[in-house]
N, C-alpha and C positions, 0 to 999 in steps of 0.2 A: 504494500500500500504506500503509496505516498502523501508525506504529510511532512507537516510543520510541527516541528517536537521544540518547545522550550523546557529544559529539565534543569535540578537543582534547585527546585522553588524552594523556600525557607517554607516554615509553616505560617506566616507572617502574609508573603505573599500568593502561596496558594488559598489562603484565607480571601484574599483581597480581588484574585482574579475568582473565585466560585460566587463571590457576592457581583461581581460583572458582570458574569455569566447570565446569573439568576436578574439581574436587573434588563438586560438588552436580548437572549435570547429565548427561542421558547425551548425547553426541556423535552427531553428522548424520551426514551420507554425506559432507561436503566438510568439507576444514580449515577450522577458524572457524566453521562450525555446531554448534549445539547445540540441543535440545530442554526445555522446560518443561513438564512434564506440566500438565494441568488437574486437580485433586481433583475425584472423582468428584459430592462434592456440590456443585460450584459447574459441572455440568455445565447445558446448556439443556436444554429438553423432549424437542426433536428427536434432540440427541447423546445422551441418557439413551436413547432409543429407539433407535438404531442400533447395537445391541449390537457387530456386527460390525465397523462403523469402530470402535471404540475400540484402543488407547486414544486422547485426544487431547492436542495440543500446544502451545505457542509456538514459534515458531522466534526463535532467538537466533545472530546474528551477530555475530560480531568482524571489524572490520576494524583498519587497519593505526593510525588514530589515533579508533576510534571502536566504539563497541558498541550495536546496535540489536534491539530486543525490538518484532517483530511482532506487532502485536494481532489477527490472523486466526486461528482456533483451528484448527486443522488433522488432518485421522486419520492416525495412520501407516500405515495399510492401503488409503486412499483417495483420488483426486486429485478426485473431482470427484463431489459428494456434496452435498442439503441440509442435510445438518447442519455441512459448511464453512463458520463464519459471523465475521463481526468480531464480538469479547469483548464481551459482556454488563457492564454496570457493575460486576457483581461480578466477574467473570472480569480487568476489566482493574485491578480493584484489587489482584486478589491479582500481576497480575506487578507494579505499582508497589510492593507492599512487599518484593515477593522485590527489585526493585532498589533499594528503600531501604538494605532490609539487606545486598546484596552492598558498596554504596557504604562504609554506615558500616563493616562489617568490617574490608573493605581499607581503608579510612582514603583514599577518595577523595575529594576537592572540587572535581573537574570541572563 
C-alpha cells in the first residue's frame, strides 16, 4: 500500500492529531480510522463517471505512535471497482496539505 506514514508521535502529539482527526474528518468503521473525502473537482475521469461509487476517500489511520494517510482513493459504497485507483498528483497533493496543515495546527515537529 502506499501511504504517508509520520511515526515517533510522543503521546502529547498523537493526543493532539486524534483530536484533529475527530474534529475535521468523518470516522471508519474501526477505532483509529478515519476518512478524507476527495473534492469533487480533483476527482479522475473514471471516478467522475461512476456516479454510484461516490463518494470517494483517503483512508486515514492512527496508530499507537504513528498516523498514516493512504494514497489509494477508495468509494464508500464499493470494494472493488475501476475507479479504485492510487491519487493522481493532484489528488495526492491535496492530502499533503491537508497534512501540512493538520501538522502546523497542532504544532507538531515529528
Amino acid at each position: 500500500m502506499r501511504q504517508y506514514k509520520i511515526d515517533e508521535l510522543s503521546r502529547e502529539e498523537r493526543a493532539n492529531i486524534e483530536s484533529y482527526l475527530q474534529r475535521t474528518l468523518k470516522r471508519g468503521p474501526v477505532d483509529g480510522v478515519y476518512w478524507l473525502e476527495v473534492p469533487q473537482d480533483l476527482l479522475g475521469q473514471e471516478q467522475r463517471a461512476h456516479k454510484d461509487c461516490n463518494p470517494f476517500f483517503f483512508g486515514v489511520v492512527l496508530e499507537a505512535e504513528a498516523v498514516c494517510f493512504e494514497m489509494l482513493v477508495r468509494s464508500q459504497t464499493n470494494l472493488h471497482c475501476p475507479c479504485i485507483a492510487y491519487a493522481t498528483a493532484a489528488q495526492r497533493d491535496f492530502v499533503l496539505r491537508f497534512v501540512d496543515k493538520m501538522l502546523h495546527e497542532e504544532r507538531i515537529v515529528a
